[in-house]
Structure formats: C-alpha cells, structure tokens
C-alpha positions as CSV (number, residue, x, y, z in Angstrom):
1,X,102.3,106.0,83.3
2,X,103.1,105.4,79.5
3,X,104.4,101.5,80.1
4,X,104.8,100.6,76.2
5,X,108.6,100.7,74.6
6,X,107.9,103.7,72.6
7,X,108.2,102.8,68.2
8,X,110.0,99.1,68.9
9,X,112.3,97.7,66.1
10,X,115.0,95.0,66.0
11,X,117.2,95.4,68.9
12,X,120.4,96.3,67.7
13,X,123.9,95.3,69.4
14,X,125.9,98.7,70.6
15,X,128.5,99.7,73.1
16,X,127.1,99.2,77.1
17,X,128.3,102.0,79.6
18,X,128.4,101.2,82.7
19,X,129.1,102.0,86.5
20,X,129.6,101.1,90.0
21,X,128.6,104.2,92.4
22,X,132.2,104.3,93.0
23,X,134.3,102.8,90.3
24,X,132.6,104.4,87.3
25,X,135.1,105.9,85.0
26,X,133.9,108.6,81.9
27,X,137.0,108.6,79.1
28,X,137.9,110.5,76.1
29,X,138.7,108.5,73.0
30,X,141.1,111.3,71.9
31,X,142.7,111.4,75.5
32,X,142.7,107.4,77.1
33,X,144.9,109.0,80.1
34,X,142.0,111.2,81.3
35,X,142.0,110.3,85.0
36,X,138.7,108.5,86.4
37,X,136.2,110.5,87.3
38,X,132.9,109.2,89.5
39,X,129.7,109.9,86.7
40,X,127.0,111.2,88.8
41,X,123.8,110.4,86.3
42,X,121.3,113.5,86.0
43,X,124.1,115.6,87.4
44,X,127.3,115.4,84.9
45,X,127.1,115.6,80.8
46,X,129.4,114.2,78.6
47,X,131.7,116.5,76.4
48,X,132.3,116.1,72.9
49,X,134.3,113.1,72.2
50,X,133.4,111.7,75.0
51,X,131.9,108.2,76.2
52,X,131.2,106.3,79.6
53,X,133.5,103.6,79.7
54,X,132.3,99.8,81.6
55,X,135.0,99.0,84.3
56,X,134.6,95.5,84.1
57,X,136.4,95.1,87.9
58,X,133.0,96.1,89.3
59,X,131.2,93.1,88.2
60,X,131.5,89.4,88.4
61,X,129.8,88.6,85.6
62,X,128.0,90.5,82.9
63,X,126.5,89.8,79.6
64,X,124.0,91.6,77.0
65,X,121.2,89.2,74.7
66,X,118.2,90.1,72.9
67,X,115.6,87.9,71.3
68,X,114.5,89.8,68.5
69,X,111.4,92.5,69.7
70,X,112.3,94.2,72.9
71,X,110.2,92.8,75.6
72,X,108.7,94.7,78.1
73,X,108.3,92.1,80.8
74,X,110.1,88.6,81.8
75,X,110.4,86.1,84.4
76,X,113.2,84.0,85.5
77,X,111.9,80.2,85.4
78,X,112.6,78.2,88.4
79,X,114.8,75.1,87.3
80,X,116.2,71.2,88.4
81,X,119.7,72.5,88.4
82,X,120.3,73.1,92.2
83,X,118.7,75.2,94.8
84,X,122.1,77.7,95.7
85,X,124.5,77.9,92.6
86,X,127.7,79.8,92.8
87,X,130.3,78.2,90.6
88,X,130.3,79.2,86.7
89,X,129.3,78.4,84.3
90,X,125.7,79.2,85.0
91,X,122.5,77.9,83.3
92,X,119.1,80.1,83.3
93,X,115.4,79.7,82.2
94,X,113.7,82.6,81.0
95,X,110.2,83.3,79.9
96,X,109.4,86.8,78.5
97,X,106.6,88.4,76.1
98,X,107.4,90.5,73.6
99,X,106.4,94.4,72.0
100,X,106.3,93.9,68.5
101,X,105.9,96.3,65.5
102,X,102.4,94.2,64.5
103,X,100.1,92.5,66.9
104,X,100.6,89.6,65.0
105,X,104.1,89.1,65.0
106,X,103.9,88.7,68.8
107,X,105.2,85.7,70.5
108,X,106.2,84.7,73.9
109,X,109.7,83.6,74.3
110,X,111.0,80.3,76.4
111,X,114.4,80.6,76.4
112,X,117.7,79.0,77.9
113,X,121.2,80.8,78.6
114,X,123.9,78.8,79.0
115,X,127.4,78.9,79.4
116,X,127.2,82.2,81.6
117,X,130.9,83.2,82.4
118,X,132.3,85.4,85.4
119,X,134.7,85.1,88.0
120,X,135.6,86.0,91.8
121,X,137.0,88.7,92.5
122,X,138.2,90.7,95.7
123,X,136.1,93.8,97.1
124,X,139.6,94.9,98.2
125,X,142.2,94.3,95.1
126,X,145.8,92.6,96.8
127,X,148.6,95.2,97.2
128,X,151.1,93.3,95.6
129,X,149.6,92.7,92.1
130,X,151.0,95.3,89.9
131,X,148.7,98.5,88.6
132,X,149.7,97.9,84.9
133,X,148.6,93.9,85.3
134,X,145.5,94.9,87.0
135,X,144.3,97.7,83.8
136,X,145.4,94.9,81.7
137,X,143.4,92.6,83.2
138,X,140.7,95.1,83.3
139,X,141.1,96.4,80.3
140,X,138.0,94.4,78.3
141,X,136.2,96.6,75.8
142,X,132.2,97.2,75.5
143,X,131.9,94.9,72.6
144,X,134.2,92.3,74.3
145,X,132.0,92.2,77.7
146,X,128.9,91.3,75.4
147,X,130.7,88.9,72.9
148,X,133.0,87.5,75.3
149,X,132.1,87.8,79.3
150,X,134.4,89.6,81.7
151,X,136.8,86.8,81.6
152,X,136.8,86.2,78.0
153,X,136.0,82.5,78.1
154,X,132.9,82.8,75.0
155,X,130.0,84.4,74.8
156,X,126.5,82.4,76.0
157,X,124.7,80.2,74.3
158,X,121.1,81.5,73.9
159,X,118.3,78.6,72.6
160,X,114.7,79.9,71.9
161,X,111.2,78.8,71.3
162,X,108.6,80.9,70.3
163,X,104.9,80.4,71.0
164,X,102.4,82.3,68.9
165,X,100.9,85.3,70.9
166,X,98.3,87.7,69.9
167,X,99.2,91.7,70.4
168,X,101.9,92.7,72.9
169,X,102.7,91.0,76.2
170,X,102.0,93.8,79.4
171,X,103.4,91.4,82.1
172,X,104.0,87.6,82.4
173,X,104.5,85.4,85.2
174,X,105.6,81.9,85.9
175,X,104.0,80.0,88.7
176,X,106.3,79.6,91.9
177,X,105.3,75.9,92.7
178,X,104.9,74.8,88.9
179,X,107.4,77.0,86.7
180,X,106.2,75.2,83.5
181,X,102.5,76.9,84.0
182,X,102.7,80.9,82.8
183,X,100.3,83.8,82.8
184,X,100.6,86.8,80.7
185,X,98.7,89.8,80.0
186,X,97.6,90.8,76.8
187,X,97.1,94.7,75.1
188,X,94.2,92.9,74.1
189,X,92.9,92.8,77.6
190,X,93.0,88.7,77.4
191,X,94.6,86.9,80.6
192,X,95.4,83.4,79.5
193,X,97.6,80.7,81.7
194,X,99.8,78.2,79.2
195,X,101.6,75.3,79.7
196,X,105.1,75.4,78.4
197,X,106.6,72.4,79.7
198,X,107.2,70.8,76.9
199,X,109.3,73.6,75.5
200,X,111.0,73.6,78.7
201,X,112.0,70.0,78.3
202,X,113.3,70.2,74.5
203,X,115.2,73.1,75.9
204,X,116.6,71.0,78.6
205,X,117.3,68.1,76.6
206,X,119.3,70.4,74.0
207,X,122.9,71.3,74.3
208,X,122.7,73.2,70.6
209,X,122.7,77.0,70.0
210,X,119.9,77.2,68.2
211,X,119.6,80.6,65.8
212,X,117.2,83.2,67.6
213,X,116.5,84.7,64.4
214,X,115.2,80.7,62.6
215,X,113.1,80.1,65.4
216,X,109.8,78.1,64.6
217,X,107.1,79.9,65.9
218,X,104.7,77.4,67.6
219,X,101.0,77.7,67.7
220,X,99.8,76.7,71.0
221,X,96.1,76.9,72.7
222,X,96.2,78.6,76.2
223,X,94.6,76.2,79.2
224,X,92.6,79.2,79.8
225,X,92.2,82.9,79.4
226,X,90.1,85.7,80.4
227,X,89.0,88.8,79.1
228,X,89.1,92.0,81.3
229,X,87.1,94.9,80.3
230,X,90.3,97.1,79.5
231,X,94.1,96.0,79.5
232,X,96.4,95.7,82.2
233,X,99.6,95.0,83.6
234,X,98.9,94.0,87.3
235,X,99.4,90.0,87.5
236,X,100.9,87.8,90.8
237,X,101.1,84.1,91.5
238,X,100.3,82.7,95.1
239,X,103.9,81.9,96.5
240,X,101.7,79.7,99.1
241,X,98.9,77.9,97.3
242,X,99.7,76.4,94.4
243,X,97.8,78.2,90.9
244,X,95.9,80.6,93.2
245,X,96.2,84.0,90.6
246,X,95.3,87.7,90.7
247,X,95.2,90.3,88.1
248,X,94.3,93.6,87.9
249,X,93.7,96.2,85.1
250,X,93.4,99.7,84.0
251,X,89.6,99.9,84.6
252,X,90.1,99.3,88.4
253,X,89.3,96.1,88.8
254,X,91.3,93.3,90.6
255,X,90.2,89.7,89.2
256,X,90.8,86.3,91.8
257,X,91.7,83.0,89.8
258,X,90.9,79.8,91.8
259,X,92.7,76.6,90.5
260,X,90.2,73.9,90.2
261,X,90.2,70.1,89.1
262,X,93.0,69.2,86.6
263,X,94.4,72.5,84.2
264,X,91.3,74.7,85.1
265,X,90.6,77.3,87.1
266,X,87.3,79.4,88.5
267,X,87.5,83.0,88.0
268,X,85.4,85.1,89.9
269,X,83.7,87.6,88.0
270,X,82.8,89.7,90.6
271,X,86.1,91.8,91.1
272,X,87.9,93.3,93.7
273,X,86.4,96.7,93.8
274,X,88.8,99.5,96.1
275,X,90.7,102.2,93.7
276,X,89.9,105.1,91.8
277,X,92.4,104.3,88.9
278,X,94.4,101.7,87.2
279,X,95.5,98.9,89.2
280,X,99.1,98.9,88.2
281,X,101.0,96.2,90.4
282,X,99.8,93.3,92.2
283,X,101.6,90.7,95.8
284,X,100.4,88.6,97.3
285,X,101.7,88.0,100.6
286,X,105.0,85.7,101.7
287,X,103.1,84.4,104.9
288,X,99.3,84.7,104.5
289,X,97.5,83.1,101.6
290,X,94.4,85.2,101.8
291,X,96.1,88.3,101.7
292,X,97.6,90.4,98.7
293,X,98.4,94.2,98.1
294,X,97.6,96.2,95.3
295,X,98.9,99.5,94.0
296,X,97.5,102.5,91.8
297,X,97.8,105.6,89.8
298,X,95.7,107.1,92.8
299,X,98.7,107.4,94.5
300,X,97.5,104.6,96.9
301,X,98.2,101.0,98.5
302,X,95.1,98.4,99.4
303,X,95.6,95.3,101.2
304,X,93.0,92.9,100.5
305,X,91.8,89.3,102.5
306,X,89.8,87.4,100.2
307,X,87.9,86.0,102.6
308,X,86.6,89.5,104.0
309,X,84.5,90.7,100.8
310,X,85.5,92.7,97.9
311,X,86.7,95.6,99.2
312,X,90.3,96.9,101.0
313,X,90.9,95.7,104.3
314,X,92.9,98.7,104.2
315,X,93.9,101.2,101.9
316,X,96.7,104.4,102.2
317,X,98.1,107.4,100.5
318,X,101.5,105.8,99.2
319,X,103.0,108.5,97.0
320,X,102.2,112.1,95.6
321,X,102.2,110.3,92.0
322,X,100.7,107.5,90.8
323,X,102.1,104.0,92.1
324,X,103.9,101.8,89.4
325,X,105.2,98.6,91.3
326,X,105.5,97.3,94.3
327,X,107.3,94.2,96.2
328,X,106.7,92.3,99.5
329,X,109.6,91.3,101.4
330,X,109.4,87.2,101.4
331,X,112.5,87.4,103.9
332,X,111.3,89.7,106.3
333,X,107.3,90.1,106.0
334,X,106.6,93.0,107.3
335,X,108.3,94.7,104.5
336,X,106.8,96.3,101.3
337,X,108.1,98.1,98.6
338,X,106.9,100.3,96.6
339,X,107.8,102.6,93.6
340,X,106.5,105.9,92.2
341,X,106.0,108.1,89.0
342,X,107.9,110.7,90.2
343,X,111.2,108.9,90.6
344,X,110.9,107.8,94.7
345,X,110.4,104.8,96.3
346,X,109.6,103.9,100.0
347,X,109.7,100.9,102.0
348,X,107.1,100.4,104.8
349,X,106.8,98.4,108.1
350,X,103.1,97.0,108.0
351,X,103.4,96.6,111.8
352,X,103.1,100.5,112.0
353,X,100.0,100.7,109.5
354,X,98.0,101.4,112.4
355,X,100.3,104.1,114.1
356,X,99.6,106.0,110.9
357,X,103.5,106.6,109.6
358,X,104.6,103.0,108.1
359,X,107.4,104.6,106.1
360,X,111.2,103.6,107.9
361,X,113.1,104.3,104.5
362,X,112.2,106.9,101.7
363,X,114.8,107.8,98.5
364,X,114.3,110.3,95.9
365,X,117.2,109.5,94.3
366,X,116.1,108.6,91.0
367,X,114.8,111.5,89.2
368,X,112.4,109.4,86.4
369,X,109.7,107.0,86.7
370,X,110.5,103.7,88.6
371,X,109.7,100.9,86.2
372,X,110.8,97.6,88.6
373,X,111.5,97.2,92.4
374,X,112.5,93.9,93.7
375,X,113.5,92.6,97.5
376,X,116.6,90.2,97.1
377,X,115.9,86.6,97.3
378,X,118.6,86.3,99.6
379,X,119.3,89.1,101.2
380,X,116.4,90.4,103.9
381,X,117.4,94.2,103.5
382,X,118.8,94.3,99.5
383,X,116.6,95.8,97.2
384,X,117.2,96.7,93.1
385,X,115.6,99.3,91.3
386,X,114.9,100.7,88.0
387,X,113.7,103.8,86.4
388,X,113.1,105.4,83.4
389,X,116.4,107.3,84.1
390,X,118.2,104.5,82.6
391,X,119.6,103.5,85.3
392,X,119.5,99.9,87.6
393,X,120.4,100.7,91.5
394,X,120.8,98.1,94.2
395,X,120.5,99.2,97.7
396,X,121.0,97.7,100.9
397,X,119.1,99.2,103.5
398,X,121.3,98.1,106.4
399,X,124.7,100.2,105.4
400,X,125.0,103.2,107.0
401,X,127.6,106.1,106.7
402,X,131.6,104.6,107.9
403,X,134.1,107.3,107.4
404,X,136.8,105.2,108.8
405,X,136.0,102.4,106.3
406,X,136.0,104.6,103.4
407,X,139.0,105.8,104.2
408,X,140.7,102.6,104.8
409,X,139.3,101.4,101.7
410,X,140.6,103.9,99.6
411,X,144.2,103.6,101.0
412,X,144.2,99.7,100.3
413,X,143.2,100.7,96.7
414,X,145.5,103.5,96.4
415,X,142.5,105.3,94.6
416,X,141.9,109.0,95.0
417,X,138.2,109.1,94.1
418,X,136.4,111.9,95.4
419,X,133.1,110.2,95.4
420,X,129.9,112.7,95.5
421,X,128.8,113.6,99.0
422,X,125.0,113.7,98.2
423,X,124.6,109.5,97.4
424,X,122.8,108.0,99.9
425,X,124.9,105.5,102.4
426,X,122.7,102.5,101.1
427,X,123.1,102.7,97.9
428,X,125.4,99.7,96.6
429,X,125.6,100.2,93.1
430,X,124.4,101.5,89.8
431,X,123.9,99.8,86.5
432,X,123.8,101.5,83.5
433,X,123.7,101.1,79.5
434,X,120.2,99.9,79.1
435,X,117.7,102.2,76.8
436,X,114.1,102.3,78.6
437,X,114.6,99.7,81.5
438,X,111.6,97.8,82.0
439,X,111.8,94.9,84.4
440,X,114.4,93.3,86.3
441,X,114.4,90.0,88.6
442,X,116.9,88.7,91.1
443,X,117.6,85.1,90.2
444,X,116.2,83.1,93.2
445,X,119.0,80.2,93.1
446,X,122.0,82.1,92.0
447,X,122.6,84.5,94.6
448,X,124.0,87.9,93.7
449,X,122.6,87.5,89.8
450,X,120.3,90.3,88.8
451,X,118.4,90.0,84.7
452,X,117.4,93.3,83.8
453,X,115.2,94.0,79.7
454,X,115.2,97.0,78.1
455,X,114.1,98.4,75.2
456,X,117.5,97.5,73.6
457,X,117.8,93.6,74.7
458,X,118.4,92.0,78.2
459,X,121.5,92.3,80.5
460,X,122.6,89.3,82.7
461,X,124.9,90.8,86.1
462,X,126.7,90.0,89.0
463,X,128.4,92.7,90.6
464,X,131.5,92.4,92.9
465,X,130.4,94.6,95.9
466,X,127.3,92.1,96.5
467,X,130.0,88.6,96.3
468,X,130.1,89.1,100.3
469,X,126.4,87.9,100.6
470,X,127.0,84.5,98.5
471,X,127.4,81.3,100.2
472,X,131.7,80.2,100.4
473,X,130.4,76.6,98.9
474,X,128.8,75.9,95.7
475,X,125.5,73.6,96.2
C-alpha cells in the first residue's frame, strides 16, 4: 500500500463537509430550502452547485489545525492535567512527524492545543425549543466551525516546537509510561528514540500562542537510533514494561529494543523472522509483556512471545489483501483489530484461534484502503476507522438493529429521514472533510475525543451520539 501523502504542499484552510450517518445534510447554495437528504459516501454524487454542508448538532466539539507540512502520522501525548476530563475547555499534547517537500525541511512537531471549545448537547433535542431557534443555533458555517468552535467561543490556541528531522517521518510513537520519550521512523530507514521533555515543559509553562509559521527549528541529537535495512512504518511501545520497543520494516523483519541502564537501549540484531512481505503494523499485547502481533502485506497476522525464539508462535490468513493496521483491545484482551487494503476490517476473538474461525465481526463497508483502526480507550466494544475513502467511522460493536427505537427517535425529533437500509446497525457515525486521512487516535483521558491528520491538516472531534459513554462528573 502507497502510505506517503502524494505531492505535499502547505496545507491550506478550506470549507470541511461533514456528517453524522443520520443527520448529514447535502445543500444547494442557489436553493438553502432543499430538504435534508442522508449522503450515502460512494453511493450519491453531488450536482452542480452543490456542496455537503457540516451540521454542527452532530458534534460536541469540532475544530480543524495544521502545522505547516501535512503529517502522515501523530500521537496524542499523555499529560499532568487529570486522568478523566469532561468539562471544556480542553488542553491536548500532540507529537507528530511531518512529509515535507525536501528531506531537509522535515521536523517533528511538539505541540499544545488549548482552549478547545464544545458543548453538551442532547441525543434527543427537547420538544419545546422552537425549530427556527434550533437552525439558528445550528446554523454555524464551515469557516466558523474551524475559526470559531461549534459554540463560537474563539478559535484554539496552537503553540509549536519544531525539532530538526532528517527525510519524512513514517510513524511516531510516544512511550505509554514516559510520554516525554518518542520514537519515530524515518524514510531513511533510521529508528531513533528522543527525549522531548524539555519542549514539553516550555510548552506547559506557556500560556502564549506562539506563530506556527516563526517557529525556531531546534536541532536536537536522538538518545539513540537504528538503521533497518529498508524503511518502515511498523513501530509499538510496551504498554507493560516501561521502554520495551518493536519495529518492523518493509524488508520483513521485526526488530526488539530492550531498555537498558539510564537513556539506552539493546537492540537485538537478530530480527524477528515470520512474513513473506512488509511488516506494516505492529501491538504488543494489553496483558502479556512477552507477546506482540504483527501484520503484513501477505495478507497475514503473527503473534510472537519473545521468549520462544524468532519465529511466530502463530501465524493466520487475515485478509484477501495485504494488512495495513491493526489494534489490540486493552479493554477486553481477547480482542484484535485489524484493517485491510481492500476497504474491510475484522475483529477477532483470540480465544477461538485454535477452533480455526476467530472472526465474530467482519465489515466491508468502506470501499478504499483502511489507513487507521483504533479500539476506544474507554469504551470495550467502540472502535474508529479510517480509509482512503475520506472518510472517519466509529462503530460500536454492541448495537444491534431496534426498529422500535428508531422509530421513537424519529417522532421525538419530528425528522422524516429515510435513512439508507444497507448501513450496518453498528455503525455510529461518519466523519468527513479530510483529504487522504492518515491516522487517527482516541484521546485516552478525554473520553469521547477522537484527533484525526490528513493530508490537508488535523481535525479535533467529539461527536454527540458517543456523550452517553462519558462520565456525568468532570475529574
């Protein structure tokens, strides 16, 4: 799978369109009054003159940012500010790589968004507020829900420091126990492990927006780094022991990084020997810190246990294409994820590896590549998904099929919207207006926020339909 943003430039600020799978709304801007209309992506084409319009009342917060270069992978940086945050403002920590014109313009990006606006609001609007107050309410434009915020309280402060990174950033990590320490892959087939914590202080320490586009560009030496025989993108941090590392890369070959004395670590240079092609994605498991999973353009899954030797402990035919990402359930172990070329993904009960047929859920409804797939933080049976469709899908594998509840729904909205028959129960909710998604990440301390990068810059979103699954009290 081609995993570059195809001829990057400046990101460039334009209109989002987006959609819930059953509040989306397409609009003529020569006829406003055109009724809604449920956009079925892949299925339905826009006429002339016309545009997909964002109803703001499906989200609870949403907000677009770039940092210059479009980046094709990020990771949200575990912070001091509380373990479950619900109340806004919120505060985030990013670190992300970039995908520059020239190698040398490169950087990786440490980066804090604050002043991150949303508000409640009901799954089930009140009967007695009036429909003209509620399309007034509702009534914020594209370039208003990226200047502004949904509720129109300022747009987020974004402060950036840039460290000096040679050729384009394939995939960077923070470490789970120690968020300041970060791993990223290089085009240039270098590993290397950094430690950003004191950008991560001056960050914290700052209250000022700081110009993106003015940003010093810092030139730091890595702790480490290690050069694989060919690129890659395949790259996990231990959630169980502290700096234990894997990365994997085009040529095959999976390497284990061993944390040692002070800001060192052993890499073994023997690899992890078991597929036929590229090792795309790399998990290590929530529960057993010997154990991680791998995934390949051979269409396959391996589980590995370091302590068994250098080959699979076992190994199976995941998909009829090749096998882009992957993500283990650290809510309910016996879960994995996975996500193919050819548009599907399938989740998988380990417990029935040995019966022969693992698979308890299977989806083909994205009709492109899948570029991310990540199990909810806080949510055992919530997944979100992205593909080269251009779209972002969150699922919840527990919802089944209530004609009753639809219907009742539908009355207390006074909506007639004949939603497509086809869409799968379990799917929540669709995201769209990013060019190219990439990567997205749940936040793990602000339940119900999803960060998704693109080609065209970053989105930040909460959507309604998931508020049910936050906790009533702020931490």
């Amino acid at each position: 799978m081609a995993r570059g943003i195809k001829n990057p430039k400046k990101a460039k600020r334009k209109n989002k369109g987006t959609k819930k799978d059953d509040g989306a709304s397409s609009s003529s801007s020569s006829i406003p009054s055109m009724p809604t209309k449920v956009w079925q992506p892949g299925v339905d084409k826009l006429e002339e003159g016309e545009e997909l319009q964002c109803d703001p009342s499906a989200y609870n917060s949403l907000h677009a940012f770039h940092i210059g270069w479009p980046c094709l992978s990020f990771d949200i940086v575990r912070d001091a500010l509380g373990l479950v945050r619900t109340e806004f403002p919120h505060t985030v920590y990013f670190m992300a790589g970039t995908q520059a014109e020239k190698a040398s313009w490169n950087s990786v990006g440490i980066f804090k968004v604050s002043n991150i606006s949303g508000k409640r609001r009901e799954l089930v609007p009140k009967p007695d507020v009036d429909d003209a107050e509620m399309d007034s309410e509702n009534s914020d434009s594209d370039d208003d829900s990226e200047d502004e915020g949904l509720d129109g309280s300022g747009a987020p402060n974004l402060q950036l420091r840039k460290v000096a990174h040679e050729g384009s950033v394939n995939r960077i990590r923070a470490m789970t126990q120690n968020p300041h320490i970060c791993a990223a892959w290089s085009d240039t087939g270098l590993v290397q492990i950094w430690d950003f914590s004191s950008h991560l202080n001056a960050l914290a320490e700052s209250e000022t927006e700081s110009s993106q586009g003015a940003s010093s560009v810092f030139n730091q030496a890595p702790l480490v780094m290690f050069r694989h025989k060919d690129e890659g993108y395949a790259l996990d941090w231990s959630p169980l022991t502290p700096g234990r590392l894997v990365s994997g890369d085009c040529k095959n070959c999976v390497y284990l990084w061993e944390p040692s004395s002070g800001s060192t670590w052993n890499i073994d240079n023997t690899p992890f020997v078991g597929h036929k092609a590229s090792v795309e994605d790399l998990q290590w498991s929530p529960t057993e810190p010997h154990v991680f999973a791998s995934c390949s353009v051979d269409g396959t899954i391996a589980i590995w246990d370091t302590r068994l030797g250098k080959s699979p402990a076992t190994s199976f035919k995941a998909h009829n294409a090749d096998v882009n990402v992957m993500s283990w359930n650290r809510l309910a172990s016996c879960m994995l994820a996975s996500g193919s070329d050819d548009g599907t993904f399938s989740i998988r009960d380990l417990r029935l590896l040995k019966d022969g047929d693992s698979v308890v859920a299977h989806f083909e409804y994205h009709k492109h590549p899948i570029t991310s797939i990540e199990w909810s933080p806080h949510e055992a049976s919530t997944l979100a998904v992205s593909s080269a469709d251009n779209q972002l899908t969150i699922w919840d594998l527990s919802l089944e099929k209530d004609e009753e509840e639809e219907a009742e729904f539908k009355a207390q909205t006074k909506e007639q919207v004949n939603a497509p028959q086809d869409l799968p129960p379990q799917l929540l909710f669709v995201h769209q207006g990013q060019k190219d998604l990439k990567e997205l990440h749940w936040h793990g301390q602000i339940p119900g926020m999803i960060v998704s990068t693109a080609a065209d810059g970053f989105n930040i979103l909460m959507p309604s339909n998931i508020q049910s699954t936050l906790p009533s009290d702020g931490a």
